[in-house]
N, C-alpha and C positions, 0 to 999 in steps of 0.2 A: 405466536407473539406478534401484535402488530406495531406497525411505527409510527410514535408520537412523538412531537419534541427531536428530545437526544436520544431517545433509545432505537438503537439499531438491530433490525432481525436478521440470523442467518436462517429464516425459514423462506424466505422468497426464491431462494437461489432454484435454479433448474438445470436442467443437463441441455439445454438450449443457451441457457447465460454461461454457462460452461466452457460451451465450442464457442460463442461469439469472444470469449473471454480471449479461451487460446487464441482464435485466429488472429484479433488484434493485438496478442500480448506485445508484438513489436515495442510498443509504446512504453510501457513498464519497464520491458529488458532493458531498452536503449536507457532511461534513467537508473533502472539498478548499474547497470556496468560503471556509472558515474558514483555510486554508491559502493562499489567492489574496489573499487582502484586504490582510494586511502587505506581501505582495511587493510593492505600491502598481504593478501593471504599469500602462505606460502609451502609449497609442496609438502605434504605429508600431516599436514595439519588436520584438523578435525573440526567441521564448521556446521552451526546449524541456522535455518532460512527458515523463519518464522512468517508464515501466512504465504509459503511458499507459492499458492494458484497451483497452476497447471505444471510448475517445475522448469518451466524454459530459463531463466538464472541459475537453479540450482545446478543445471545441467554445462551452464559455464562455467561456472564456480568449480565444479569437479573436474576441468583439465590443468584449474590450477592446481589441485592441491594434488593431483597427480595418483597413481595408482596403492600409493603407499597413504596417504590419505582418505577421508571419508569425508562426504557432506549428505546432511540429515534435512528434510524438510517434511515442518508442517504444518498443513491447514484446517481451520473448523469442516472448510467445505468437501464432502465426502466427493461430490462429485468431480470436483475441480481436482481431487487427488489420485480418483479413479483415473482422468488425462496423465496425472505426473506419470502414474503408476507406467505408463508405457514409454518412459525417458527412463527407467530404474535400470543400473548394472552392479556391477561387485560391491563400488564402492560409493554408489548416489542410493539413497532409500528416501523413504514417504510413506506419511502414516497421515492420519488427524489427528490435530490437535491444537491446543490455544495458548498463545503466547503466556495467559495467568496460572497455565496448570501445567509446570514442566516435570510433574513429579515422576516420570518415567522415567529420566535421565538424572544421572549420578552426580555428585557438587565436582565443578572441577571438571566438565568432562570437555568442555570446549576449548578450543582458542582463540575460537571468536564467533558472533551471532549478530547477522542484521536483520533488519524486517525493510523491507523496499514496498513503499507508499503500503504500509501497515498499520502504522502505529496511530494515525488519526482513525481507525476505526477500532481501536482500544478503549472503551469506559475507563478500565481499573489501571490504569496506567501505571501507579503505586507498586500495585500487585505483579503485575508483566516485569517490570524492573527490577525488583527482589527476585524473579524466578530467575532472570537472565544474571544478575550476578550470581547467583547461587551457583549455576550451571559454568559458568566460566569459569576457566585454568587462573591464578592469579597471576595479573598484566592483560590477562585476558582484552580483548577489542570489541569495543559495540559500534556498530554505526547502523543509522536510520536515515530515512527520508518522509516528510512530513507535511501535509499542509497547515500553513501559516495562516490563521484568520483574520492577521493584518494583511494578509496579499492572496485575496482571493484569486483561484483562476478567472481568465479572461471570458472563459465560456459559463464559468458560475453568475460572472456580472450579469450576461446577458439574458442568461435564463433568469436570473430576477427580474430583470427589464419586464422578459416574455412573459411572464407569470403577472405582472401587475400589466401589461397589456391585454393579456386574457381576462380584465374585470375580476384577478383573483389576488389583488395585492396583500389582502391580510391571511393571504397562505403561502407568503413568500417561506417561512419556515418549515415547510413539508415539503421540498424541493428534494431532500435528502438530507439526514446529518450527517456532519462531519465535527469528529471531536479533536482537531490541529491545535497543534500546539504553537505559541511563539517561543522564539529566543529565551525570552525572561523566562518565560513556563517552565521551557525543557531543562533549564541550568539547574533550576533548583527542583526541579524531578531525578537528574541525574546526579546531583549532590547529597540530594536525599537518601538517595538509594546507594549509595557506595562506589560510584562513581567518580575517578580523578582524570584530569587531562582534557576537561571539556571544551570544544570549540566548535562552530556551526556555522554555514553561509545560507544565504538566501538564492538559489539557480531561478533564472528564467530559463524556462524552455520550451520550443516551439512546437505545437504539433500541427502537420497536416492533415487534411480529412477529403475528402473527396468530396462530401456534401452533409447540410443538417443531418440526413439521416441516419447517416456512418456516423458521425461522430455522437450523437443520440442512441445510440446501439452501444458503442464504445461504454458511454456513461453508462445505461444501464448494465451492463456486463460486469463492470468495476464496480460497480456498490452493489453487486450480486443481487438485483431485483428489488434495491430501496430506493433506489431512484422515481422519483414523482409517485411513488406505490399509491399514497397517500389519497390521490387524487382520482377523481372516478373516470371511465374511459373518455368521456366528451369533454370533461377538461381537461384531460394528458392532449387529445388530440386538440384544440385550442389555444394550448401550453404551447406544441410541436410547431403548429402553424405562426405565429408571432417568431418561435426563436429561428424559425427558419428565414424569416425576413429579414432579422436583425442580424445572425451571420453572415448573410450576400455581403456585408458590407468589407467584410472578414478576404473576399475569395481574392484569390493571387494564380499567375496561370499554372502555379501547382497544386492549389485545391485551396481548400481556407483554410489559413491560418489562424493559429491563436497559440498565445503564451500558457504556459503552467508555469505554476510558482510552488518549488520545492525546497524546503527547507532541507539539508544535509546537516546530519550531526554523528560528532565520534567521539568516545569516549573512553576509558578504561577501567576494567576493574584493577582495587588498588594491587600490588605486589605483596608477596609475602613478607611480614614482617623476619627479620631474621632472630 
């Protein structure tokens, strides 16, 4: 399948984007753990990490819920799971699998389910959210983290800069999709779906990079090989060359900097009626 528009492939992915993935997953974990911390998980619970990667969260999440506990994670990408696979013990497991098709798992079986920087590369959003209530204990806890298409990252700006610097401005749309949600979106997504208790903030958050390149790896690694795919080699490298200019402007003597902008959102499924 290739990438047009909004539709996102999991066929680009590689066992190269794999290891680039884990090695930087730094980045992800340090914003999931900003994502774990309201879900208040708590020893003995049973949680599942939807688009789990390589497993480096889920694997913290499991000293919370402790040995009497479990935590379940899973991803479409086989490879990115074959990494988890070697963080697995008693009570952390990994499989594939997609947020819209939870029908392995029993109604009721969780206490809680997050997706960390997941949910903007969801289409069926509708559909992922009916699976996750379903699967939740009632009170059950959802929280996600999301990009906001009102507050693009700071390195998304620039690669549109670099993209219409490269003479390619009427392909600023093949950059990569991303399907974010705002505020307004997600309330009445998680309203829709059976969700109470809804509330969300907008994080900035800074990351360092060490140069365009590293952090051009990074990207591509996170959008599992949809990043500029679109674009033939001599414009990716024309693309690479412009946005390498335009972040020097970025460097700080810890490497350049630049903001992400993440939406955090929690919610609950409702309680049983008595």
């Amino acid at each position: 399948m290739s990438q047009t528009g909004s539709v996102i492939s999991l066929e680009h992915d590689t066992p190269e984007l794999a290891r680039s993935y884990d090695e930087a997953g730094l980045v992800q974990f340090r914003h999931g753990k900003f994502l774990i911390g309201p879900l208040a998980i708590k020893s003995g619970e049973h949680v599942l990490d939807i688009g789990t990667g390589t497993g480096r969260l889920a694997e913290f999440v499991t000293g919370l819920v402790g040995p009497n506990g479990r935590v379940t994670g899973i991803d479409p990408l086989a490879g990115r799971i074959e990494i988890a696979r070697l963080r697995q013990s008693d009570n952390l497991q990994f499989d594939t699998g997609r947020a819209e098709d939870l029908s392995r798992f029993a109604d009721g079986q969780f206490d809680a389910v997050y997706l960390n920087s997941v949910f903007h590369w969801i289409a069926d959003k509708d559909r992922a959210l009916r699976e996750i209530r379903r699967v939740l204990k009632p009170g059950g806890r959802l929280g996600l983290n999301v990009q906001d298409p009102s507050r693009p990252h700071q390195s998304r700006v620039l690669l549109r800069q670099a993209i219409a610097e490269a003479g390619l401005a009427d392909r600023r749309q093949d950059s990569n999709p991303v399907l974010g949600s705002t505020d307004e979106e997600l309330k009445a997504l998680f309203a829709a779906n059976g969700f109470t208790g809804y509330r969300s903030e907008l994080r900035a958050l800074v990351d360092i990079h060490d140069d365009a390149a590293s952090l051009l790896r990074w990207s591509e690694a996170s959008a599992f090989g949809n990043f500029l795919e679109a674009f033939s080699p001599t414009e990716r490298n024309l693309v690479h060359q412009a946005f390498a200019k335009l972040v020097e402007d970025r460097r700080t003597p810890e490497g350049l900097s630049l903001e992400r902008y993440l939406r955090f959102a929690f919610a609950r499924k409702a309680p049983a009626s008595n």
